[in-house]
VOGU-3710 file (C-alpha; in Angstrom, 3 decimals, decimal comma):
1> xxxxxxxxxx> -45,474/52,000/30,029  -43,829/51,162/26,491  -42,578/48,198/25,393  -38,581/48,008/25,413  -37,590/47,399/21,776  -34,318/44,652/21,066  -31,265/45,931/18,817  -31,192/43,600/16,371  -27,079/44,332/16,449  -27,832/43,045/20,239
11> xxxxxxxxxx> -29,703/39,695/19,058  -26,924/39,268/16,374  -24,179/39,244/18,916  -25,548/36,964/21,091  -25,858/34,316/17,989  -22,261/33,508/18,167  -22,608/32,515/21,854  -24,883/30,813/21,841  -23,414/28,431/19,511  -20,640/28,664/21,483
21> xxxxxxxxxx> -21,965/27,099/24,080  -24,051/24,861/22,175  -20,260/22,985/20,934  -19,082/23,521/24,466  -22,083/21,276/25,825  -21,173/18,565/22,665  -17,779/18,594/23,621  -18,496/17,660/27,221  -21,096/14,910/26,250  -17,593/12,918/25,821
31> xxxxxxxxxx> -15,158/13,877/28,247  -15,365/10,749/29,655  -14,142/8,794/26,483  -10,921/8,192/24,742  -10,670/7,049/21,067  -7,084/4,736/20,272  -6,216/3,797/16,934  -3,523/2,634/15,023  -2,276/3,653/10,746  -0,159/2,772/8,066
41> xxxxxxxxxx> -0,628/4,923/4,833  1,630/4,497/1,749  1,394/6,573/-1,364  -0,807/3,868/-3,844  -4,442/4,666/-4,138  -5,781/2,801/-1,544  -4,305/3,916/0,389  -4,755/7,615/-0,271  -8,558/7,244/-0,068  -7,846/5,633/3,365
51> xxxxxxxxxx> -5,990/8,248/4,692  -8,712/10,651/4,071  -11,091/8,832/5,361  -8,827/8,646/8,590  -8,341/12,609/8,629  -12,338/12,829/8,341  -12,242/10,230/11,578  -9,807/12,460/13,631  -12,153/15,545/12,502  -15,266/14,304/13,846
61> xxxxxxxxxx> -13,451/13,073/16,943  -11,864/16,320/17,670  -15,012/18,157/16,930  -17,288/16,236/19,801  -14,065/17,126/21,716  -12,781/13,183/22,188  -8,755/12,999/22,998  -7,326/10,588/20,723  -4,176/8,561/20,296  -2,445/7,614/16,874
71> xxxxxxxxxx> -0,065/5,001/16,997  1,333/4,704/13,424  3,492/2,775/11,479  5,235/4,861/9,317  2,836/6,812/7,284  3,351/9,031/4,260  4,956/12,119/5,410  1,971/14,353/3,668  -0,601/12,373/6,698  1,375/12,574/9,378
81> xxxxxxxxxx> 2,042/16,540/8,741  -1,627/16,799/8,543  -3,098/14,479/11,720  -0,313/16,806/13,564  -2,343/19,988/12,855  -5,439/18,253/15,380  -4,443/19,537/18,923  -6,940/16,331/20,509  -4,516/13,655/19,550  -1,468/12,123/20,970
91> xxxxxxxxxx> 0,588/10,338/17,991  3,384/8,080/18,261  5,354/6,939/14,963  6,807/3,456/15,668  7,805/1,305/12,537  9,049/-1,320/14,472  5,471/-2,188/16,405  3,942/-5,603/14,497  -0,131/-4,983/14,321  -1,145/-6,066/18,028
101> xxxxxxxxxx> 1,420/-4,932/19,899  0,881/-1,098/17,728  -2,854/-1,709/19,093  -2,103/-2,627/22,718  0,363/0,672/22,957  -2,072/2,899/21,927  -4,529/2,011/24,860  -1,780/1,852/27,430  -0,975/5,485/26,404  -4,481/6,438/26,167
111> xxxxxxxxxx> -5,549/4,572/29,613  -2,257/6,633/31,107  -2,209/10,011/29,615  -6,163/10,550/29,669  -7,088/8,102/32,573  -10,715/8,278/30,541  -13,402/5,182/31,830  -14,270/4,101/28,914  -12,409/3,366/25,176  -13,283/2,929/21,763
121> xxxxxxxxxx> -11,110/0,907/19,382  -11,687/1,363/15,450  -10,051/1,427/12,276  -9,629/4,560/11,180  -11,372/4,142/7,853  -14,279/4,604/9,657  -15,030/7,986/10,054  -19,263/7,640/10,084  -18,946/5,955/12,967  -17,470/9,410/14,926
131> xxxxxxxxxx> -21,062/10,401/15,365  -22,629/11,668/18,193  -25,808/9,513/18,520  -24,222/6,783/17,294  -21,326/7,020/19,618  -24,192/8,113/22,555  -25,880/4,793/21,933  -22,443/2,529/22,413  -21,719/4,548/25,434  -25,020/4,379/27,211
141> xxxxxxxxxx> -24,252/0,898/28,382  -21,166/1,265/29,559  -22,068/4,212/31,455  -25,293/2,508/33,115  -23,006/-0,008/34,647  -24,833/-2,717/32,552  -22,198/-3,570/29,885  -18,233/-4,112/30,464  -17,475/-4,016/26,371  -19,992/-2,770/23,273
151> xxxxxxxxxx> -19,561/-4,577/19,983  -21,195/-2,268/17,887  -23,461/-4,177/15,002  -24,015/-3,089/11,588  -27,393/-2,633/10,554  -27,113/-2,891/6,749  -23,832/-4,382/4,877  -25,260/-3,115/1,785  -22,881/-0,350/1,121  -19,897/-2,748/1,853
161> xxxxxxxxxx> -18,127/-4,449/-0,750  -19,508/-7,611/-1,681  -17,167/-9,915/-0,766  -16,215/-8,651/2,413  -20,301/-8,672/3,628  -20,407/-12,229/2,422  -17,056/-13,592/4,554  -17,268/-11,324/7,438  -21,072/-12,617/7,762  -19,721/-15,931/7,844
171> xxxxxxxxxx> -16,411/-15,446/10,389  -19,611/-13,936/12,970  -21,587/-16,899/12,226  -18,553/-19,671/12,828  -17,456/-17,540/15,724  -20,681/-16,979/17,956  -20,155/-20,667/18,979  -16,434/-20,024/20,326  -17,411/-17,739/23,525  -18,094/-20,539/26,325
181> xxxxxxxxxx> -18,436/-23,953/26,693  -21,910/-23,654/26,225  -23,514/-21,185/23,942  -27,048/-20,062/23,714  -28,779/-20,886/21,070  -30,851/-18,017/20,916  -27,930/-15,919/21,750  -27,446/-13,243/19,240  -24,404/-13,255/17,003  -22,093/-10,411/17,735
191> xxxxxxxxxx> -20,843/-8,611/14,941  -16,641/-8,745/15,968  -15,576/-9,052/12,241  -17,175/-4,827/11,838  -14,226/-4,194/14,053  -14,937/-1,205/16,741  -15,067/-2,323/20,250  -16,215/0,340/22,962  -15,100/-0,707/26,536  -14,615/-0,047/30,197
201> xxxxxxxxxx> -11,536/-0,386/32,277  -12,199/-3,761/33,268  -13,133/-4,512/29,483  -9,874/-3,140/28,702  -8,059/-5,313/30,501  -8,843/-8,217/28,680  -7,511/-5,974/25,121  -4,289/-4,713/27,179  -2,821/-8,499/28,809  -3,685/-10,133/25,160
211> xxxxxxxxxx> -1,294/-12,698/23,896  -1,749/-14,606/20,573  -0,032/-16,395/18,193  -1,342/-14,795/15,645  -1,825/-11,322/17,331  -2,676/-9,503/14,392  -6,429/-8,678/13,664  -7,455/-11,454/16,068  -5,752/-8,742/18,688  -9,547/-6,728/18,598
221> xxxxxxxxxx> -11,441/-9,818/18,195  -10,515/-12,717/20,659  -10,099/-10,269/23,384  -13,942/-10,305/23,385  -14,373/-13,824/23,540  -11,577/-14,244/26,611  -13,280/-11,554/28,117  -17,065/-13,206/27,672  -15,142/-16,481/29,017  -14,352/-14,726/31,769
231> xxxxxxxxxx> -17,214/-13,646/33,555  -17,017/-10,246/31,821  -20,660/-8,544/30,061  -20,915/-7,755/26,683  -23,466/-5,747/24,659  -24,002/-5,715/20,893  -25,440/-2,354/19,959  -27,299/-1,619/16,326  -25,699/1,193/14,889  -26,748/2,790/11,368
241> xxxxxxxxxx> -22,719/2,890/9,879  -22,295/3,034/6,113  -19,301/1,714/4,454  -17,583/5,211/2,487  -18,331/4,838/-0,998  -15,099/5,924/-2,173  -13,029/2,882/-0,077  -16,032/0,140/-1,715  -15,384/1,445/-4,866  -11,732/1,356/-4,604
251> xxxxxxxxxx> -11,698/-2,273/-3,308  -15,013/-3,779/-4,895  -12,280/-5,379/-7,695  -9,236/-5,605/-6,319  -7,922/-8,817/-5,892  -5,301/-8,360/-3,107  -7,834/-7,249/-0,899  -10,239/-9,875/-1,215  -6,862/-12,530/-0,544  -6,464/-10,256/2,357
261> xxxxxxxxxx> -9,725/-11,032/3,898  -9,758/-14,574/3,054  -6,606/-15,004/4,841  -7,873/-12,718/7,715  -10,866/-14,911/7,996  -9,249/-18,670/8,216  -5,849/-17,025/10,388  -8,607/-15,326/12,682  -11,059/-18,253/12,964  -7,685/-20,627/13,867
271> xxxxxxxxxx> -6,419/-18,371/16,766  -10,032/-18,569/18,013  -10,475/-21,752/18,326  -12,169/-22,891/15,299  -11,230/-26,585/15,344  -12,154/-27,163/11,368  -9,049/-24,375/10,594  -6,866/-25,154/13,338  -6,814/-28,286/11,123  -7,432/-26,725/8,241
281> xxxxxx> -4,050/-24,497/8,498  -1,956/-27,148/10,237  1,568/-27,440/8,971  1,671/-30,151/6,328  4,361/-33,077/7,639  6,715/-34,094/5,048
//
């Protein structure tokens, strides 16, 4: 009896399906996640290496097959014509939105038009972060029941700008003592200044019914701390994200951006808590 020989035309053919099915079973790994984010992209520099960066972002998302909504704040035309090409994303342009309230709408639209389990917040800068096992080991927890919201922690700050490592490393530091009454000491600091926050729907609860003061950056980060307050689990999770070299580059010397953080870090620190810049910051009497 001979042996049946294979058309090599036949093993050819079948290449194409198979990696078909191959991005089919990627896809699905997510299904059950939802990404929400929110942009603001002028025509200076910066600002055009950030709006790559954010087009990279939807990219990755929309190639592990993750919906995605885009609540932005009046963009350069050029990036919203572009982020309307992705068929996974839902965007809504809304000038008028202030910074926490542009954050909250995104994950009410993205908790009612996807009715996923679980969310990820993050700036959209942060496109390395859109990776499968990266994104696999935030989600595990969530999906084992174990964790109610991920705070994903860097494992290097070495490819971040210098200044930002150095006050972001302190805003953890000051902050780690502001989630209870009484902290542990050998409690692990979470890393809320790196910004992404993974959740479930009770986790998202505490983002969605936020109300600060401030309610601008502290909207993603004393959410977390209400939520740990409240009875509510959270996870820190190493993940191996490297800042874009083009974005530490571009901000490495620029002066406006460092003011930016400093401000971010005493306004921040005050609508936590911190009782050294609620004094700090108070209004001056006459």
């Amino acid at each position: 009896m001979g042996i049946e020989s294979k058309n090599p035309e036949d093993i050819d053919a079948k290449i194409p399906e198979v990696e078909v099915q191959q991005e089919r079973r990627e896809q699905e790994q997510f299904s059950d996640l939802s990404i929400f984010t929110t942009t603001m992209y002028g025509t200076d520099e910066i600002s055009r290496v950030r709006q790559e960066l954010a087009v990279n972002f939807l990219k990755n998302a929309q190639a592990l097959g993750i919906k995605c909504v885009v609540v932005d704040g009046g963009s350069n035309q050029e990036f919203l014509d572009e982020i309307s090409q992705f068929d996974n994303i839902e965007i809504v342009v809304d000038p008028t939105l202030k910074m926490g309230e542009s954050r909250r709408t995104a994950l009410q639209i993205a908790i009612e038009k996807y009715a996923t389990p679980y969310f990820l917040w993050s700036e959209p800068e942060k496109d390395g972060l859109i990776q499968m096992e990266t994104l696999k080991a935030m989600i595990d927890g969530l999906r084992t029941g174990q964790s109610d919201i991920i705070v994903p922690r860097r494992a290097s700050t070495e490819s971040m700008p210098k200044f930002q490592a150095w006050i972001e490393a302190r805003a953890n530091k000051r902050a780690s003592g502001l989630k209870g009454p009484k902290p542990d000491e050998a409690e692990e600091i979470l890393d809320l200044w790196f910004g992404p926050k993974m959740f479930n729907r009770d986790g998202a609860e505490s983002f969605i019914n936020y109300q600060g003061e401030l309610d601008k950056w502290d909207s993603i980060i004393k959410p977390v701390l209400d939520a740990a307050q409240a009875g509510k689990r959270i996870s820190s999770v190493d993940v191996d994200y490297q800042y874009d070299p083009s974005q530490t580059k571009s901000e490495e010397q620029n002066r406006e951006i460092k003011r930016k953080r400093m401000e971010q870090y005493a306004t921040i620190l005050k609508e936590l808590g911190d009782k050294y810049w609620i004094e700090k910051l108070a209004p001056k009497e006459e």
